[in-house]
C-alpha positions as CSV (number, residue, x, y, z in Angstrom):
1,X,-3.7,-35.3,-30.6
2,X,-3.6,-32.2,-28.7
3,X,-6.9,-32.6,-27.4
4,X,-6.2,-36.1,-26.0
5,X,-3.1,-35.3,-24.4
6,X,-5.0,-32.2,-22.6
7,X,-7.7,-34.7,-21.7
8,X,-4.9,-37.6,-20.0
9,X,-3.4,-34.6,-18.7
10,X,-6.6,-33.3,-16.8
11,X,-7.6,-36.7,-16.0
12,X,-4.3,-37.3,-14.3
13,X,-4.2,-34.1,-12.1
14,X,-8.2,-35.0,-10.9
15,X,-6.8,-38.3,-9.5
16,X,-3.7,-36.7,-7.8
17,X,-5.9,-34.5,-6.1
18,X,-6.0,-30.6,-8.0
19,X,-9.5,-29.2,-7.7
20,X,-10.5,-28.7,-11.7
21,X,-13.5,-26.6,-12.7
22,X,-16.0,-29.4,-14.2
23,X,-16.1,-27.2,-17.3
24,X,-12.5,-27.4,-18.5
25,X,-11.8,-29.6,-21.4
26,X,-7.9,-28.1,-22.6
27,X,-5.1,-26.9,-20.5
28,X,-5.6,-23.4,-22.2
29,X,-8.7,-23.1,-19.7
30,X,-7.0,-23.1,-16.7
31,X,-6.8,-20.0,-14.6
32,X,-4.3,-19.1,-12.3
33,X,-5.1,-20.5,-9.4
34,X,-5.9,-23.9,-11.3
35,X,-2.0,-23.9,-12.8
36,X,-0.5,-23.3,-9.2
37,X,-2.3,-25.8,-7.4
38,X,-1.1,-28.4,-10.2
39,X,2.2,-27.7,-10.2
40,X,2.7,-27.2,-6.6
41,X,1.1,-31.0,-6.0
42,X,3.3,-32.4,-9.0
43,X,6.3,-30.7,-6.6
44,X,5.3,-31.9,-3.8
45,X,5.2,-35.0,-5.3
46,X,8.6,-35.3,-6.6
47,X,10.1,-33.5,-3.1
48,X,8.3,-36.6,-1.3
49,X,10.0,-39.1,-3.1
50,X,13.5,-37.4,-2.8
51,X,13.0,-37.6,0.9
52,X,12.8,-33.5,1.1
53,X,10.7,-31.8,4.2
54,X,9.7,-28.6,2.7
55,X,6.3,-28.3,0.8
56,X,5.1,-25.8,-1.4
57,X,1.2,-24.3,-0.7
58,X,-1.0,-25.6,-2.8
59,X,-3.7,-22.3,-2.5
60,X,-2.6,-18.8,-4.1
61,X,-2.8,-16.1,-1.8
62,X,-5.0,-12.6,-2.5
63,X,-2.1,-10.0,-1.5
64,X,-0.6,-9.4,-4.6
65,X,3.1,-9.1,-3.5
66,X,2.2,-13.1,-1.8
67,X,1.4,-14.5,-5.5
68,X,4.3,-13.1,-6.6
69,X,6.3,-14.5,-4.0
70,X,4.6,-17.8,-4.3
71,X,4.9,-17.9,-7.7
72,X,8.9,-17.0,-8.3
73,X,8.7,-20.3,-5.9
74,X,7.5,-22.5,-8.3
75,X,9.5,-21.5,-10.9
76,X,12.4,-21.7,-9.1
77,X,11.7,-25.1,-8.2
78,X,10.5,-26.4,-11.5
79,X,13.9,-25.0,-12.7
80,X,16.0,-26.8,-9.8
81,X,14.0,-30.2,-11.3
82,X,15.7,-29.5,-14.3
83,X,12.8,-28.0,-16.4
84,X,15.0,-26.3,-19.8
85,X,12.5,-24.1,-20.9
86,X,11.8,-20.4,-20.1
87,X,9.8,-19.7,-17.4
88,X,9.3,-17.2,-14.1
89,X,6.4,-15.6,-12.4
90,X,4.4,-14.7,-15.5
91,X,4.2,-17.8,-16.7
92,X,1.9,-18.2,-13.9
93,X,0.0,-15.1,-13.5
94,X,-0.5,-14.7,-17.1
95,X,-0.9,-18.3,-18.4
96,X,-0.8,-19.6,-22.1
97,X,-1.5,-22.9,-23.4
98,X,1.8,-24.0,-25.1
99,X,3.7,-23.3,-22.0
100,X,1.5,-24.6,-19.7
101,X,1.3,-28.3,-21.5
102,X,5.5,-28.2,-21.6
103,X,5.8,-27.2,-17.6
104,X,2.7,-29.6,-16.9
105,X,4.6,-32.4,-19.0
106,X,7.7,-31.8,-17.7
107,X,6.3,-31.9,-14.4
108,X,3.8,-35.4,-14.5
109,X,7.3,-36.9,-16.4
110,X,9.5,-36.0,-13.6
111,X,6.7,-37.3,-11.0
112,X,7.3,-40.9,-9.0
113,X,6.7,-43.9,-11.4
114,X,4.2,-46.5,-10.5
115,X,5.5,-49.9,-9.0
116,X,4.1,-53.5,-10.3
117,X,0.7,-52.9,-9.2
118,X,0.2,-49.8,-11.2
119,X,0.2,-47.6,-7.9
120,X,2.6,-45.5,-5.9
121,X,2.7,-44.4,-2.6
122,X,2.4,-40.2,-2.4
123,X,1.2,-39.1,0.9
124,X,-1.6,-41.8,0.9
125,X,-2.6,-41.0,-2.7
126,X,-2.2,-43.5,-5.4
127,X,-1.4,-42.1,-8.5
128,X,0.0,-43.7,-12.3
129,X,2.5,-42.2,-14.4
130,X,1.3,-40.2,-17.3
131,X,2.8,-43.3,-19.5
132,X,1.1,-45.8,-17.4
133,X,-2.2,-44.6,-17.6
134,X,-1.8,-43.9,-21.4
135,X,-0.7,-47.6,-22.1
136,X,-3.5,-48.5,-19.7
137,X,-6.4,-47.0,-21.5
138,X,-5.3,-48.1,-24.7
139,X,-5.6,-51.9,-23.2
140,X,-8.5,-51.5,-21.8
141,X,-10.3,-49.8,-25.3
142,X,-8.7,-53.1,-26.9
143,X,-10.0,-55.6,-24.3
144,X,-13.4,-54.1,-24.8
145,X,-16.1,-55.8,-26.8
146,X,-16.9,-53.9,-29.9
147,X,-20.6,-52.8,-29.7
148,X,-22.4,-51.0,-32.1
149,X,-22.6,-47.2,-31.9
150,X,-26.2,-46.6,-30.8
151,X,-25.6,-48.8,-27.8
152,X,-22.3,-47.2,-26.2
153,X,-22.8,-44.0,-24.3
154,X,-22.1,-40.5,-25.9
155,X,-20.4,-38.2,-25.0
156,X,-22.0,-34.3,-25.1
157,X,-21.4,-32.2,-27.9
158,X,-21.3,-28.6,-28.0
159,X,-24.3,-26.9,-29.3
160,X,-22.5,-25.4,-32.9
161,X,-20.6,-28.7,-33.6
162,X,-24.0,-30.4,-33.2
163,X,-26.0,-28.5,-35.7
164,X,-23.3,-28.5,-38.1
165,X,-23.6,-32.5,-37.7
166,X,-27.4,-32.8,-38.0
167,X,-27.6,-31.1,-41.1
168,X,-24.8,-33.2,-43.0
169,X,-26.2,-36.2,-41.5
170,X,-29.8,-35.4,-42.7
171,X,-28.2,-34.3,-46.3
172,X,-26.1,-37.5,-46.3
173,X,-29.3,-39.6,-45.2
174,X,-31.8,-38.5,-47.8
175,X,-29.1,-38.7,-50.3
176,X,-29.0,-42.4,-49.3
177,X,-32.7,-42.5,-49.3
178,X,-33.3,-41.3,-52.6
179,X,-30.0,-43.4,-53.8
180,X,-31.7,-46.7,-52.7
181,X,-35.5,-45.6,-53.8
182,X,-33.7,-45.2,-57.4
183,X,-32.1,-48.3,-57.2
184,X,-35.2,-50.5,-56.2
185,X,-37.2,-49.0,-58.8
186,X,-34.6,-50.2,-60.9
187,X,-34.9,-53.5,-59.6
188,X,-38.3,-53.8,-59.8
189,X,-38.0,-52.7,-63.3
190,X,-35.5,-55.4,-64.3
191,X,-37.5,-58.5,-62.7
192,X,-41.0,-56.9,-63.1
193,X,-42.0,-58.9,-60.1
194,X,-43.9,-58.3,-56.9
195,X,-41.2,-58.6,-54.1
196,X,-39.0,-55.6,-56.6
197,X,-42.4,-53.4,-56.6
198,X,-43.1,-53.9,-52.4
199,X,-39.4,-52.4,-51.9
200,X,-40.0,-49.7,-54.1
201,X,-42.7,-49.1,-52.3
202,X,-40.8,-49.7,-49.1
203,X,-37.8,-47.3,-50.1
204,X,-38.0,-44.0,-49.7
205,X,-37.8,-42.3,-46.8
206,X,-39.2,-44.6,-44.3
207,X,-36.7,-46.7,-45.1
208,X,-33.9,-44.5,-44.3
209,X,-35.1,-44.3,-40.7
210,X,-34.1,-47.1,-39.1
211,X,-30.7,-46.1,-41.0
212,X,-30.5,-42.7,-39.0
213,X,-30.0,-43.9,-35.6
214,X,-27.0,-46.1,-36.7
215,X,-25.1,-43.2,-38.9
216,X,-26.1,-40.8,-35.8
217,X,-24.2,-42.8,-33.6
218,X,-21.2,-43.6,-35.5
219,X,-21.1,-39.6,-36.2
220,X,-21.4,-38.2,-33.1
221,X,-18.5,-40.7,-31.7
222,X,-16.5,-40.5,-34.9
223,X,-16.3,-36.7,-34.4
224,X,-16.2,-36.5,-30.1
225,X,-14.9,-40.0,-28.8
226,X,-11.1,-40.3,-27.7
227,X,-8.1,-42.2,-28.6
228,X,-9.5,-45.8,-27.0
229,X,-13.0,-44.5,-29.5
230,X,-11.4,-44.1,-32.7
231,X,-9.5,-47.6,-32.1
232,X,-12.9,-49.9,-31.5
233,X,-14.7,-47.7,-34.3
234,X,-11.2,-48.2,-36.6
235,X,-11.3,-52.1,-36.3
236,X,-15.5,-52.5,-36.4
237,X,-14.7,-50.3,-39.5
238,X,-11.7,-53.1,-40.6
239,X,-14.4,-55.9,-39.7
240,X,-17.5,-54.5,-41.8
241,X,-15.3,-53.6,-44.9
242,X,-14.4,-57.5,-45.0
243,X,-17.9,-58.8,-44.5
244,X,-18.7,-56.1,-47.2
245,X,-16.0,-58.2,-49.3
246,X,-17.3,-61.2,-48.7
247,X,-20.6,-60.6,-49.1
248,X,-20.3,-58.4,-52.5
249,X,-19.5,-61.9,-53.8
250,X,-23.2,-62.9,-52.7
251,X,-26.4,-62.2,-54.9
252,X,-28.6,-61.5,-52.0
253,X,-27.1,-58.2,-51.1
254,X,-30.3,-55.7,-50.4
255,X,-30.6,-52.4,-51.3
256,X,-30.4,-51.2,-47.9
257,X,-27.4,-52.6,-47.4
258,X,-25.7,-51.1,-50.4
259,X,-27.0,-47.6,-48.6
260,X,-25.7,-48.5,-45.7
261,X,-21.9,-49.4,-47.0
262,X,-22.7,-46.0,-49.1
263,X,-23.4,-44.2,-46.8
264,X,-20.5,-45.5,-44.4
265,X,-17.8,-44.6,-47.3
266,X,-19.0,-41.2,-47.4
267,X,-18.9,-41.3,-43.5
268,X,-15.1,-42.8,-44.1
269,X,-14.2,-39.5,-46.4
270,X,-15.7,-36.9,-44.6
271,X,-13.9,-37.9,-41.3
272,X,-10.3,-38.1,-43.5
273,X,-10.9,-34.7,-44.1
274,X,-11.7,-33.4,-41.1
275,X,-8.3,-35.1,-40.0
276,X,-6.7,-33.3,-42.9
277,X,-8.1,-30.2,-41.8
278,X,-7.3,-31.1,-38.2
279,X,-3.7,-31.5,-39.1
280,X,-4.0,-27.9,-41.1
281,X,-5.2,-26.0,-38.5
282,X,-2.4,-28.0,-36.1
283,X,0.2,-26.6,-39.0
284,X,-1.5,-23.1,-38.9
285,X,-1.5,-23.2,-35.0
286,X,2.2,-23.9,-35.0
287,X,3.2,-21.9,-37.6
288,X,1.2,-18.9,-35.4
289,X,2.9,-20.0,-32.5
290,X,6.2,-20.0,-34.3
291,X,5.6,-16.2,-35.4
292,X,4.9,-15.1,-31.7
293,X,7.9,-16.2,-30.4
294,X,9.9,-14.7,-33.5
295,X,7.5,-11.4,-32.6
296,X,8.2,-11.6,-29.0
297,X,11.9,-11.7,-30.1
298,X,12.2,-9.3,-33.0
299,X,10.6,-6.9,-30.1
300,X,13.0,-7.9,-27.6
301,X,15.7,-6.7,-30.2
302,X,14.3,-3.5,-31.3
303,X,13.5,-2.7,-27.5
304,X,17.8,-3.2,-27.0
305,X,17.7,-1.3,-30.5
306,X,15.7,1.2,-28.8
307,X,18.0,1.7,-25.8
308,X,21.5,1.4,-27.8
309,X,20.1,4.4,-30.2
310,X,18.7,6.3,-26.7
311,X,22.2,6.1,-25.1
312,X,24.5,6.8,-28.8
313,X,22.1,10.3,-28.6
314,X,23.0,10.9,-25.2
315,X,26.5,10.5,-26.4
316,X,26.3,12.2,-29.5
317,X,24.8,15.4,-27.3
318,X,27.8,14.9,-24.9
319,X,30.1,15.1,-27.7
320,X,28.5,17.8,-29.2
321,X,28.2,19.9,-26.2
322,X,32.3,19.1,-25.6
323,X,33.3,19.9,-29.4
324,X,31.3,23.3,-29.1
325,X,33.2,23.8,-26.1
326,X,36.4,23.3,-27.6
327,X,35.4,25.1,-30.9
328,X,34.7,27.9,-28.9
329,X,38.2,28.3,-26.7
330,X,39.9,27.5,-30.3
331,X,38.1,30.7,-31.6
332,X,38.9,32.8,-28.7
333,X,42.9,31.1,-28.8
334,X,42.5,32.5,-32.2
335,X,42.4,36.2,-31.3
336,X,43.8,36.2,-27.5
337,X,43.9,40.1,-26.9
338,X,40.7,40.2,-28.8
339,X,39.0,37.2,-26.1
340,X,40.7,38.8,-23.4
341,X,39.0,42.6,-23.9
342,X,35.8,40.6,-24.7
343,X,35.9,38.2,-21.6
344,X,36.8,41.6,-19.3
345,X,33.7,43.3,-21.3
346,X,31.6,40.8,-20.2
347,X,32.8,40.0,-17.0
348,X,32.3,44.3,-16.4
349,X,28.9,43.6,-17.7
350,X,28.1,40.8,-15.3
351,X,29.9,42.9,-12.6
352,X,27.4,45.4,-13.6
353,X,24.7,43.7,-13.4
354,X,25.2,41.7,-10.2
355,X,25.8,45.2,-8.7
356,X,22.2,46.7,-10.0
357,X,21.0,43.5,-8.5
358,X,22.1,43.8,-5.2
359,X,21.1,47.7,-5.2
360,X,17.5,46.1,-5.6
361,X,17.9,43.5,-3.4
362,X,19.2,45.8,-0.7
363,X,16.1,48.3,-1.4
364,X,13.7,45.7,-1.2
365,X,16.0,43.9,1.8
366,X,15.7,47.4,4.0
367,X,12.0,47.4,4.5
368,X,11.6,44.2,5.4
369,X,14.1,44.1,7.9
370,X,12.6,47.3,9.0
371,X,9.3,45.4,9.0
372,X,10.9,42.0,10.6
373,X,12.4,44.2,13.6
374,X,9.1,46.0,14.2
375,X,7.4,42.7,14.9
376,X,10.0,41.5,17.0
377,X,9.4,44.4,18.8
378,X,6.0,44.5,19.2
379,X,6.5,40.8,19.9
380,X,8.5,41.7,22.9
381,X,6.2,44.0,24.3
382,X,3.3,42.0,24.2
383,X,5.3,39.3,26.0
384,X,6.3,41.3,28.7
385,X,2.6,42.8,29.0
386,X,1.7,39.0,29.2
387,X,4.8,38.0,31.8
388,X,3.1,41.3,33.9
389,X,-0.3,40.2,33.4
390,X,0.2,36.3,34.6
391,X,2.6,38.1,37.8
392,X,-1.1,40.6,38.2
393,X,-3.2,37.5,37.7
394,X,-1.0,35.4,40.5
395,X,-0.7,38.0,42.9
396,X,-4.5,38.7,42.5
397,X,-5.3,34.8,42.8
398,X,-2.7,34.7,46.4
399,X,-5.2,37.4,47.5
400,X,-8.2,35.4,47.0
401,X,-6.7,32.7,48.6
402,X,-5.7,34.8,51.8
403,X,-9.4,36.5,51.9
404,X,-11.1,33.0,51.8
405,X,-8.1,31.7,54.6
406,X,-9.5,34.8,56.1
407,X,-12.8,34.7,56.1
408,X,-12.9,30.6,56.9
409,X,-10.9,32.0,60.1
410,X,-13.4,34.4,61.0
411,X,-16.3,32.1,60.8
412,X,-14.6,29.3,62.7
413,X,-13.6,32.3,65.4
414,X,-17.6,33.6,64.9
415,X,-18.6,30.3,65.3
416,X,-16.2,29.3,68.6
417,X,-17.4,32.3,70.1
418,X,-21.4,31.7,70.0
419,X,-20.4,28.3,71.3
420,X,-18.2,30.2,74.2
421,X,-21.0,33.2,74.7
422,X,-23.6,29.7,74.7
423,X,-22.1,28.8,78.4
424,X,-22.0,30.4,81.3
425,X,-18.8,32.0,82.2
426,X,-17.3,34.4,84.2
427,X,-16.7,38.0,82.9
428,X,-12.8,37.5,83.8
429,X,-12.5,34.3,81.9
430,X,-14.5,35.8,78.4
431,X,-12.0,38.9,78.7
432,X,-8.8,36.8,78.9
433,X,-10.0,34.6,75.8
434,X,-11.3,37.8,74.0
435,X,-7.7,39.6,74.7
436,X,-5.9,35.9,73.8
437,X,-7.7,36.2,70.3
438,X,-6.9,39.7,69.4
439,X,-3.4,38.8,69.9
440,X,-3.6,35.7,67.7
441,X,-5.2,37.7,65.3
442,X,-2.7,40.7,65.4
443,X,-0.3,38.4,64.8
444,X,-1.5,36.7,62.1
445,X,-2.3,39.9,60.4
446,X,1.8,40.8,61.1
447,X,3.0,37.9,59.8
448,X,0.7,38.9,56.6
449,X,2.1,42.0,56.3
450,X,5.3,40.7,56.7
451,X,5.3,38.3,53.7
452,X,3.7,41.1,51.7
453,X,6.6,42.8,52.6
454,X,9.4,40.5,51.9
455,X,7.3,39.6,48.7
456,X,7.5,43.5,47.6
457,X,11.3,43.6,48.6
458,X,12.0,40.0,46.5
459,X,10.7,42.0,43.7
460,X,12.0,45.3,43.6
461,X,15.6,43.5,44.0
462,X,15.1,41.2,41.2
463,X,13.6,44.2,39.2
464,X,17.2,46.1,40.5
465,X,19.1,43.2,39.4
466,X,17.6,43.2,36.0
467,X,18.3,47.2,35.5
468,X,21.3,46.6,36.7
469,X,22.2,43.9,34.2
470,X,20.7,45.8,31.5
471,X,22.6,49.0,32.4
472,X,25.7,47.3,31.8
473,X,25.1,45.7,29.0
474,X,24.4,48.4,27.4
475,X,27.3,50.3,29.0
476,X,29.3,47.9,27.6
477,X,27.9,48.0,24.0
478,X,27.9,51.9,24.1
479,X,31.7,51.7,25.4
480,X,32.9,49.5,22.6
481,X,31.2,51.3,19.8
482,X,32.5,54.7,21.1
483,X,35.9,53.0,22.0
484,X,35.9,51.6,18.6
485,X,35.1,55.4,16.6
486,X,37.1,57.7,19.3
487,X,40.2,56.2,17.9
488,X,39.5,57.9,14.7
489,X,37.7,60.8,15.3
490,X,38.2,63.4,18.0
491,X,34.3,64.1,19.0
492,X,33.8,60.2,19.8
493,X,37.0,60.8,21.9
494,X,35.0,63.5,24.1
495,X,31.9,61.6,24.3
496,X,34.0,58.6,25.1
497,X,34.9,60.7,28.1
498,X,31.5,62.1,28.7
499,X,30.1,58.4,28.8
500,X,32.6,57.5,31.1
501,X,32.0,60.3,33.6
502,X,28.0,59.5,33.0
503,X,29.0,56.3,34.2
504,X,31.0,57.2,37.0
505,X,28.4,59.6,38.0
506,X,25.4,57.2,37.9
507,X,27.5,54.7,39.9
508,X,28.5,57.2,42.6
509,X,24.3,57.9,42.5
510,X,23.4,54.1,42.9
511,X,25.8,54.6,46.4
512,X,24.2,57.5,47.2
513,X,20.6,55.9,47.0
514,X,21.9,52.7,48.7
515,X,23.1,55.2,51.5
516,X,19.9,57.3,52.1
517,X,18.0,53.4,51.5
518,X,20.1,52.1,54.5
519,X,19.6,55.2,56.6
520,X,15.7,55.2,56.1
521,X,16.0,51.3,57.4
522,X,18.2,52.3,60.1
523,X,15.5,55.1,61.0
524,X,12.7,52.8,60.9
525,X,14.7,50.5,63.1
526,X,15.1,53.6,65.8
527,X,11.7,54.8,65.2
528,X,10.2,51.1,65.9
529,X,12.4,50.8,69.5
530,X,11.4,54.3,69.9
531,X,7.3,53.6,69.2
532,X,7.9,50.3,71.6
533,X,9.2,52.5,74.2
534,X,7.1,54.5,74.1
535,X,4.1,51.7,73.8
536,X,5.7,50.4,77.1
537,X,5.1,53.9,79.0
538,X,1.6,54.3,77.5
539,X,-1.8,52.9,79.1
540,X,-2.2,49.1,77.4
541,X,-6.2,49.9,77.5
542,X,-5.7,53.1,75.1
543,X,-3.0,51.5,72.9
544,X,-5.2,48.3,72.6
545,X,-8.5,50.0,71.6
546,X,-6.1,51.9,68.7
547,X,-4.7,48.8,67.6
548,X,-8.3,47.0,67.3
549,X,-9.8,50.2,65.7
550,X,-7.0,50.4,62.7
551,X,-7.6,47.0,62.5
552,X,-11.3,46.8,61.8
553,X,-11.2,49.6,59.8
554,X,-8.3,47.6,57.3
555,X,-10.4,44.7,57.3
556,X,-13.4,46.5,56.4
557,X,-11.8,48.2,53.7
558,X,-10.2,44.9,52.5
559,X,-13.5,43.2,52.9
560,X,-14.8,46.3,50.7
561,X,-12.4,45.8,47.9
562,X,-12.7,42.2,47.4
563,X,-16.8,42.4,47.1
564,X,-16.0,45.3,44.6
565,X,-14.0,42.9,42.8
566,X,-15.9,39.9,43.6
567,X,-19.3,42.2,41.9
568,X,-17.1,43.3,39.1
């Protein structure tokens, strides 16, 4: 019965639609993608006819977390249609055949009925009622003509039932043959005429062949054909056993046809027993089914078993850990100047203890501070070496770039002048320009000079400023520390006084050098006017060929050092 319901039930889901391998014959073959994309249509089914917009995908998805997703849908909206039974995303994923018959039941019962016609309206699909199409089949196996066997189509069998049914067939068949070969030699006996001896001679196994095709057929559709089967083969059964009857009161009954009837009531047992043992193994299938769900639920229990024993031991150590607790302040309660020298015993001990550990921590802690400040040290001075060596590298690429201004203003000047000394001029005119461009270039070279200087004296202030800073800083940390240690011991007091008058003293020299510093610019200011003076008095020619000489010789000696550096 189980096998026929599978079959209306796989029939039913091909018309509505749900791609089903060719090779599936029970619901216990379908895989996962099968079971989604037959529930999901059954759903979308029944949301139609309630007039509902949302549809459920009829496709599984590969991402893992999307079937799981997809399928806690479907169960949530199988349950929502009322469904009683247990189910969730594994029944899905992880599909069995019991449960997928009940949800696939459920869901073809709960699916729009047909109207008069026998057809309803889904989306442009027709599609009957699981009922309807039962009740149909069975009318239209009734309103067939019976035909025999041989001539009806059959219907494949699989390879092991089909061996299995030739050899009882063949046993059954020359048991036939040899039963009716007996009995027309008994015949032939008894009248001792020549019609008995030609069908003894006839019997035998030839005569069992045009018997084989017949029992073949009625086997093979006996054992494989479905409900609407078994009914025409159960009432050409009903109609042969009465023409049996009626003929059994005829004389001219042939041997063959006594075979035949034989051979059909042995046909009529075997197939009651293999309902019987259809029925047992239906019993036995049950009864298995029945023992996995008591498993599944005897394991559910000793699972809660499990974790009611895990959490009374977690208790049972809490409890123990407290009683010990308390057994051991109800020992010392006992004995309370006994505890008490005990407790200050061991807390001595620990005091002990922690004390020998910090001795070892601090001997171990002194190097590596030792070591920590070293590097921080050493860290410091190779960061200033690198702050002196990017203010060397900067200064050193300002005077590349004032050698190359340089030298691009020389070769512009050498190249005016071979256009000037190109055209014919006057000797006043060249001597004018010639005395126009030393003066440019003088002051050019000045205004050089002059930045250098001003550079030099930016520097040396910041430098001052930076000494300065640093100076009292660390006048200030001496002062405190010495402050801080003359109040308790007398020497501190005189080098607090000694520091102070160092202090004074070093301040008094900072005036002093500021002094003689604005004296020597004050000297340099006289010694300037004086020099103009006395440039003013001199003879220009004289002064002007000096001038010029120092000059070339600065260049040259500039021009020197940079191809030094330029080669090195």
């Amino acid at each position: 019965m189980a096998e026929t319901t599978d079959d209306m039930v796989i029939t039913f889901l091909r018309s509505a639609g749900v791609d089903i391998p060719v090779g599936t014959s029970n619901l216990g073959g379908f895989e996962t993608e099968v079971l989604v994309a037959a529930c999901a249509t059954c759903l979308n089914a029944i949301a139609q006819e309630k007039g509902e917009v949302e549809r459920l995908p009829v496709k599984l998805p590969r991402n893992p977390g999307a079937r799981f997703r997809a399928c806690t849908a479907l169960a949530a909206a199988i349950t929502a249609n009322g469904f009683d039974g247990e189910i969730g995303f594994n029944q899905f994923l992880y599909p069995s055949e019991k449960e997928t018959r009940n949800m696939l039941l459920f869901l073809i019962d709960q699916m729009p009925k047909a109207d008069g016609d026998g057809e309803g309206d889904m989306g442009g699909l027709s599609v009957l009622s699981f009922d309807e199409q039962l009740r149909q089949a069975l009318v239209r196996g009734l309103e067939q003509p019976w035909a025999p066997p041989a001539w009806s189509a059959r219907k494949p069998i699989e390879p092991e039932r089909a061996s299995h049914l030739r050899t009882a067939l063949a046993a059954s068949a020359l048991a036939a043959a040899r039963k009716a070969e007996r009995q027309a030699a008994a015949e032939a006996r008894l009248t001792g005429g020549k019609g008995g001896a030609s069908n003894a001679k006839e019997g035998g196994f030839g005569r069992a062949e045009w018997v084989w095709p017949a029992v073949a057929g009625i086997s093979i559709i006996g054992s494989k054909g479905g409900l609407v089967a078994h009914a025409a083969m159960f009432s050409h059964e009903s109609s042969v056993a009465t023409e049996a009857v009626s003929s059994e009161a005829a004389a001219t009954e042939t041997a063959a046809q006594r075979a035949e009837r034989a051979e059909r009531d042995k046909l009529l047992q075997v197939r009651e027993e293999l309902e019987s043992i259809s029925r047992a193994i239906d019993e036995q299938r049950r009864t298995h089914e029945a023992a996995v769900e008591a498993e599944a639920a005897l394991t559910g229990t000793i699972r809660q078993l499990q974790a009611e024993v895990a959490r009374e031991a977690a208790e049972a150590a809490k409890r123990g850990a407290a009683h010990a607790s308390r057994a051991k302040a109800l020992e010392l309660a006992t004995d309370p100047e006994g505890s008490r020298s005990r407790l200050t015993k061991a807390s001595a001990t620990t005091a002990a203890a922690l004390m020998q550990l910090a001795e070892e921590w601090e001997a171990h802690r002194a190097p590596l501070l030792q070591r920590i400040r070293d590097a921080q040290r050493v860290r410091e001075k190779r960061r200033e070496g690198s702050v002196l060596k990017m203010a060397q590298v900067k200064q050193l690429r300002a005077e590349m770039k004032v050698i190359v201004a340089e030298l691009t203003e020389r070769d512009e000047t050498s190249v005016r002048l071979n256009k000037e000394l190109a055209k014919a001029k006057g000797a006043v005119r060249s001597t004018y320009t010639d005395r126009i461009q030393d003066v440019v270039r003088n002051l050019r070279k000045q205004k050089v000079g002059i930045e250098k200087i001003l550079t030099d004296i930016r520097e040396s202030r910041m430098e001052v400023n930076r000494l300065s800073e640093t100076v009292q800083r660390s006048f200030a940390a001496t002062d405190d520390i010495v402050f801080q240690d003359a109040k308790k011991n007398a020497s501190s007091k005189q080098c607090y006084k000694a520091v102070a008058a160092l202090h004074d003293s070093f301040g008094r020299l900072v005036e002093h050098v500021q002094e003689i510093s604005n004296c020597n610019a004050e000297e340099g200011t006289v010694q300037a006017q004086v020099q103009e003076l006395t440039a003013r008095n001199t003879a220009e020619a004289i002064e002007r060929i000096s001038a010029d000489l120092k000059v070339m010789k600065a260049e040259n000696a500039k021009l020197e050092e940079a191809k030094a550096a330029a080669a090195g």
